[in-house]
C-alpha positions as CSV (number, residue, x, y, z in Angstrom):
1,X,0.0,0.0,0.0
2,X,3.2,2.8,0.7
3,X,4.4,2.0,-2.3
4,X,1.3,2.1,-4.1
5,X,1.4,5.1,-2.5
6,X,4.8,6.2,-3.3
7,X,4.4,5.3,-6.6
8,X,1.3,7.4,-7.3
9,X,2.9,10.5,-6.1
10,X,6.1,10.4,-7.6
11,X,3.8,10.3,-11.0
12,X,2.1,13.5,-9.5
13,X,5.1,15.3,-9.0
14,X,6.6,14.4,-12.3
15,X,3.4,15.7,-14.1
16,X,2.6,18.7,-12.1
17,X,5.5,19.8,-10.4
18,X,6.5,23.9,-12.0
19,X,2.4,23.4,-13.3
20,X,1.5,27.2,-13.5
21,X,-2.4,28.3,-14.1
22,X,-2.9,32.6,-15.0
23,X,-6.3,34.0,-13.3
24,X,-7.1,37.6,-13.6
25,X,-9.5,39.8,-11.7
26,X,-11.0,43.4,-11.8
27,X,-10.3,44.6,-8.0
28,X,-14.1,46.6,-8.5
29,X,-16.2,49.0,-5.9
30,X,-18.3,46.3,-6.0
31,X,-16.8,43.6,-4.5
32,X,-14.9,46.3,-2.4
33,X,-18.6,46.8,-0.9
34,X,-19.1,43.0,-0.2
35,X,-15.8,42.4,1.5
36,X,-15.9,45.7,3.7
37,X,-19.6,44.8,4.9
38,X,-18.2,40.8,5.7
39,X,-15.6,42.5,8.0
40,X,-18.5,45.1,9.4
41,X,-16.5,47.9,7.6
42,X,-18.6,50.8,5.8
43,X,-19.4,49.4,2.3
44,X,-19.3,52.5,0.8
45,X,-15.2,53.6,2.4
46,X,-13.4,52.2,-0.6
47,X,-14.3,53.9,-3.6
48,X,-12.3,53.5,-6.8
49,X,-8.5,54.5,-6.3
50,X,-8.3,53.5,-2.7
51,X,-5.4,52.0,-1.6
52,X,-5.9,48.6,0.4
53,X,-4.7,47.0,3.3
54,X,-1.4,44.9,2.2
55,X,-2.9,41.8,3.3
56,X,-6.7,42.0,1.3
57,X,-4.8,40.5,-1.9
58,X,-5.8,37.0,-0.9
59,X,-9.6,38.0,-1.8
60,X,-8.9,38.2,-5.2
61,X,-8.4,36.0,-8.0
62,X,-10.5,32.8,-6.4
63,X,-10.6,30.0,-8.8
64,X,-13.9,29.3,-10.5
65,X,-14.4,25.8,-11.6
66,X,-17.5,25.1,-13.2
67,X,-20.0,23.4,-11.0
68,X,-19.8,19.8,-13.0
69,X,-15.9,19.6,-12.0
70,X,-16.8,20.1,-8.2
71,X,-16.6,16.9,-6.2
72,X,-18.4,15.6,-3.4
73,X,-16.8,17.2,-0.8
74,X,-17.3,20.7,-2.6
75,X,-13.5,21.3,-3.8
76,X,-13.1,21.0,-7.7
77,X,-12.2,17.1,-8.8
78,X,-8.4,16.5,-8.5
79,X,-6.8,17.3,-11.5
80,X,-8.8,20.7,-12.4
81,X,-6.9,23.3,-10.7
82,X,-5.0,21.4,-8.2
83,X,-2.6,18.2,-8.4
84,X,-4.6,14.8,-8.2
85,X,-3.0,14.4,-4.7
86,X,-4.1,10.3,-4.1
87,X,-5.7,11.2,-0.5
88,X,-9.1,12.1,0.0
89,X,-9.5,15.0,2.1
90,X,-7.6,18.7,2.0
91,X,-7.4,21.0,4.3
92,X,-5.2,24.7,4.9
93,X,-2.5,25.1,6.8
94,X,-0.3,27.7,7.0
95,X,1.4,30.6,4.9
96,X,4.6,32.4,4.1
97,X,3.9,36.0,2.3
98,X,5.8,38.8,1.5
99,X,4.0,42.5,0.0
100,X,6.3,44.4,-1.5
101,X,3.6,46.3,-3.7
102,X,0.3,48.0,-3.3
103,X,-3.5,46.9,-4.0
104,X,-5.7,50.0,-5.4
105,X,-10.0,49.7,-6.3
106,X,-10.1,49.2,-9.6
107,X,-6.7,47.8,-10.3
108,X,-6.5,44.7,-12.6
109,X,-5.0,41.9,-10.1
110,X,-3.6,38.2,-12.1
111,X,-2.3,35.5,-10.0
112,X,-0.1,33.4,-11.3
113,X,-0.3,29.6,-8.7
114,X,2.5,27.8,-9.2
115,X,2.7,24.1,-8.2
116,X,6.1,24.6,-6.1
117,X,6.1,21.5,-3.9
118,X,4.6,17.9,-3.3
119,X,5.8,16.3,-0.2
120,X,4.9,13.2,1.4
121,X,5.0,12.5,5.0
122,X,4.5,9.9,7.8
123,X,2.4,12.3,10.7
124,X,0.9,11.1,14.0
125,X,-2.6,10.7,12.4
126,X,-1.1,8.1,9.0
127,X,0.3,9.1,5.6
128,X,-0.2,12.7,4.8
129,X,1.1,14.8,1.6
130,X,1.6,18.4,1.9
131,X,0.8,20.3,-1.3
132,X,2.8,23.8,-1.5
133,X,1.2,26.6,-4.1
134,X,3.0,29.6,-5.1
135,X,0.6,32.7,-5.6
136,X,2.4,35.5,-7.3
137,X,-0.2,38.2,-7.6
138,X,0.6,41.3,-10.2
139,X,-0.2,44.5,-11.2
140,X,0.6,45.9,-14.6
141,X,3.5,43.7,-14.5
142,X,4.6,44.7,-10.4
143,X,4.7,42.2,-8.3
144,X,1.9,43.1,-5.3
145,X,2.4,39.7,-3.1
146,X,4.2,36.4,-2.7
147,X,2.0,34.1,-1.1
148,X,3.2,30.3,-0.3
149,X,0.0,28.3,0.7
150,X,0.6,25.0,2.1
151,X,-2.3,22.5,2.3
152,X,-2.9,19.0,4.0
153,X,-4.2,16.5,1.7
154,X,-4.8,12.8,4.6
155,X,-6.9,9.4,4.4
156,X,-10.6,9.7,5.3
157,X,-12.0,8.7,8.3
158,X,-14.1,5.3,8.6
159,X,-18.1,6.2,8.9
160,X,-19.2,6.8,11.9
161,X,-15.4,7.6,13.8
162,X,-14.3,10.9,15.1
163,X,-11.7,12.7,12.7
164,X,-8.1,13.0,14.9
165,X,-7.4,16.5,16.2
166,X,-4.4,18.0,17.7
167,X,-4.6,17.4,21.4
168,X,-3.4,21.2,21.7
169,X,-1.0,23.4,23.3
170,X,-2.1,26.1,25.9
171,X,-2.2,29.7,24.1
172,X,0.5,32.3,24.9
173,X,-0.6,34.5,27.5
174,X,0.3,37.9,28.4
175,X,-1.0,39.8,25.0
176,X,-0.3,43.7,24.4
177,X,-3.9,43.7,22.6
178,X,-7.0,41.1,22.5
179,X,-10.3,40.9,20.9
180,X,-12.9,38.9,20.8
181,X,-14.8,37.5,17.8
182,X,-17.6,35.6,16.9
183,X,-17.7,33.5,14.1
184,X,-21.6,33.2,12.8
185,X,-22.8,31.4,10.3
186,X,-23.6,34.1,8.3
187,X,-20.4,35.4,8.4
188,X,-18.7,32.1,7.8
189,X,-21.1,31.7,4.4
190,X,-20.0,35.6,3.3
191,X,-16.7,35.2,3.8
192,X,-16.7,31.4,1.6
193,X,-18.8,33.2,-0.6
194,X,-16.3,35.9,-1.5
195,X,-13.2,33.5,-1.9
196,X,-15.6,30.9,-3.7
197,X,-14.9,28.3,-1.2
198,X,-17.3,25.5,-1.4
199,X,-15.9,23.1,0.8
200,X,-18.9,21.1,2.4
201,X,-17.3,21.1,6.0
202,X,-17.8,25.1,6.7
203,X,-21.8,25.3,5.7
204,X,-23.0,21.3,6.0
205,X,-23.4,20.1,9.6
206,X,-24.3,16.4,8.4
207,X,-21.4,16.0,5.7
208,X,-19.3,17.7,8.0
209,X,-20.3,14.5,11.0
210,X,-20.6,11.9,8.7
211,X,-18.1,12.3,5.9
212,X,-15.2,13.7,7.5
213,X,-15.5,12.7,11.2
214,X,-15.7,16.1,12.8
215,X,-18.4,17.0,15.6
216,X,-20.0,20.4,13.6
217,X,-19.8,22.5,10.9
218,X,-15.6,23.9,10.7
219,X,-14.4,27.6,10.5
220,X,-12.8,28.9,7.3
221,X,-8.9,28.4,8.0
222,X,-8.6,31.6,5.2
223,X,-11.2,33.4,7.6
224,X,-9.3,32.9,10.8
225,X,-6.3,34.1,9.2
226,X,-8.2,37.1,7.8
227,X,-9.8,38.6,10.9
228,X,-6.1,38.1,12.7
229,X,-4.4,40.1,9.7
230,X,-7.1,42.6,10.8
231,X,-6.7,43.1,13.8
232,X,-3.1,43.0,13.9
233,X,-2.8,45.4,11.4
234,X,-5.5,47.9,13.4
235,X,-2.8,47.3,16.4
236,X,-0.1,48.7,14.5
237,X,-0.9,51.9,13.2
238,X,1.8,54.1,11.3
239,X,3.0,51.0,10.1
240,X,2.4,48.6,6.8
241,X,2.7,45.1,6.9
242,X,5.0,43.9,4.5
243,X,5.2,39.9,5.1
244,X,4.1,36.8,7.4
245,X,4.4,33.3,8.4
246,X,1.2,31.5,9.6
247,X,0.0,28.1,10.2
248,X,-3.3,27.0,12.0
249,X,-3.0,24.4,14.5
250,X,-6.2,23.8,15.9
251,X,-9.9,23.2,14.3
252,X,-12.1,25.8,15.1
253,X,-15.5,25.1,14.9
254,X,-18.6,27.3,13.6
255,X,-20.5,29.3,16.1
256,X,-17.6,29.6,18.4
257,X,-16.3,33.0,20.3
258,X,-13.0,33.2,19.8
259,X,-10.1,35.8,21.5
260,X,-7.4,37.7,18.5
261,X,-4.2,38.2,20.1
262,X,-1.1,39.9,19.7
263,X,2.1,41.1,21.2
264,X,3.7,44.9,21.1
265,X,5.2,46.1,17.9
266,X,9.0,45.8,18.4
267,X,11.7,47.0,15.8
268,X,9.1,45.6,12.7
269,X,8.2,42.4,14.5
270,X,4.4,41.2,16.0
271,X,3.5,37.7,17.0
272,X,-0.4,37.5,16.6
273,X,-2.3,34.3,17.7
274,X,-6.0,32.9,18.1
275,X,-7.4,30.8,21.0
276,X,-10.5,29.4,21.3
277,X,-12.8,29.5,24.2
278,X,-10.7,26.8,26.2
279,X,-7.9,29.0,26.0
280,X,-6.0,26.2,23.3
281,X,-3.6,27.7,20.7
282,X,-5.5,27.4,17.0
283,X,-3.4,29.6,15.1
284,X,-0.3,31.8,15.6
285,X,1.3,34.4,13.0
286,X,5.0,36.0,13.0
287,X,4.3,39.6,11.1
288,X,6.9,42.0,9.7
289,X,6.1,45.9,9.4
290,X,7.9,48.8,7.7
């Protein structure tokens, strides 16, 4: 079976590995309006011409697979967009970015994703195989952000058994700044909505139990990372954020109240984090400012 395994993998790599796919998108007023009310920002703030914060890139340039390629967990079939990875279920997990340009309303934003790396592994939970996609995101030929995605691709569940989750590490205590934030439904489906993210696990409470073994409907990894950006970038005013590391470490579930978290700004540097009501560590960033 491992070197079935293997096998299959090594073909993936050979076929996909340096894979690039173009997407282009109008930065418009009128999405501009639907992100700003998702984050309970004034719709009408961002006319044409206004400059962005660094880190709003991400919510452009969503891949739009038509709806017979989706599969039945709600990504598009392996092989579409992404690498036919031979495990069943994909999930986020962290991010290295750099922002060296600027993101105007009504700019014209491509991405360029890049099929950088395809890596096996042996975790505590079985065989895993981490897929790493480059995002270079342009304007008129200037690049606007470097963005390094990794994501989990692992064996599903048996019916009926409980998906593994990290066990958990206390959260870092002793924060400079700290909010708190509700993730709703609603603003779980608004947020998916905007980055096209169909994935059956944020919105449907029975695939989400049956299918994939968890005990309710999961937060938006892309979500959790947005509303930290946020609020880091709120705590660190004078100053623009010019590049990250991120990874999330703990599921988060729908409906939950969670507390953002970050420490002083010191020569460029912030360490942000998210903990969930228990006080467990479920996400942690390392942000550089100019």
């Amino acid at each position: 079976m491992a070197e079935d395994f293997d096998t299959a993998v090594e073909k993936v790599k050979r076929e996909w590995l340096g894979h690039v796919r173009i997407t282009e998108d109008d930065v418009s007023p009128s999405m501009l309006r639907r992100i700003a009310a998702t984050l309970d920002l004034d719709p009408d703030a961002f006319p044409r011409d206004t400059l962005l914060p660094p880190h709003w890139f991400s919510m452009f340039c969503c891949e739009s697979a038509r709806q017979s390629d989706i599969g039945p967990d709600g990504h598009p079939n392996k092989g579409v967009i992404l690498p036919p990875i031979p495990l069943p279920r994909r999930m986020g997990a962290g991010r290295r970015v750099t922002i060296p340009g600027e993101l105007r309303v009504g700019d014209v934003l491509v991405k360029k994703a890049e099929v950088a790396a395809i890596s096996p592994k042996l975790a505590r939970t079985g065989q895993i195989c981490v897929l790493t996609m480059r995002h270079t995101f342009e304007v008129a030929g200037k690049v606007v952000a470097v963005d390094e995605f990794d994501a989990i691709y692992r064996a599903a569940v048996p019916p009926g058994t409980k998906s593994p989750v990290n066990a958990g590490t206390p959260a870092p205590t002793g924060a400079a700044w700290s909010e708190s934030k509700h993730l709703s439904n609603p603003l779980v489906f608004r947020y998916s909505a905007i980055t096209w993210n169909a994935h059956r696990i944020h919105y449907d409470a029975d695939y989400s139990r049956d299918e994939e073994g968890y005990p309710q409907i999961v937060q938006n990894g892309g979500l959790t990372m947005q509303l930290l950006l946020d609020a880091a970038v709120k705590n660190a005013p004078g100053h623009r954020l010019v590049g990250l590391n991120a990874r999330l470490t703990r599921p988060i579930y729908v409906g939950a109240t969670v507390t953002l978290n970050g420490s002083a700004l010191a020569n460029g540097k912030m360490a942000a984090w998210v903990a969930d009501a228990e006080g467990m560590l479920c996400g942690e960033m390392e942000l550089d400012f100019s």
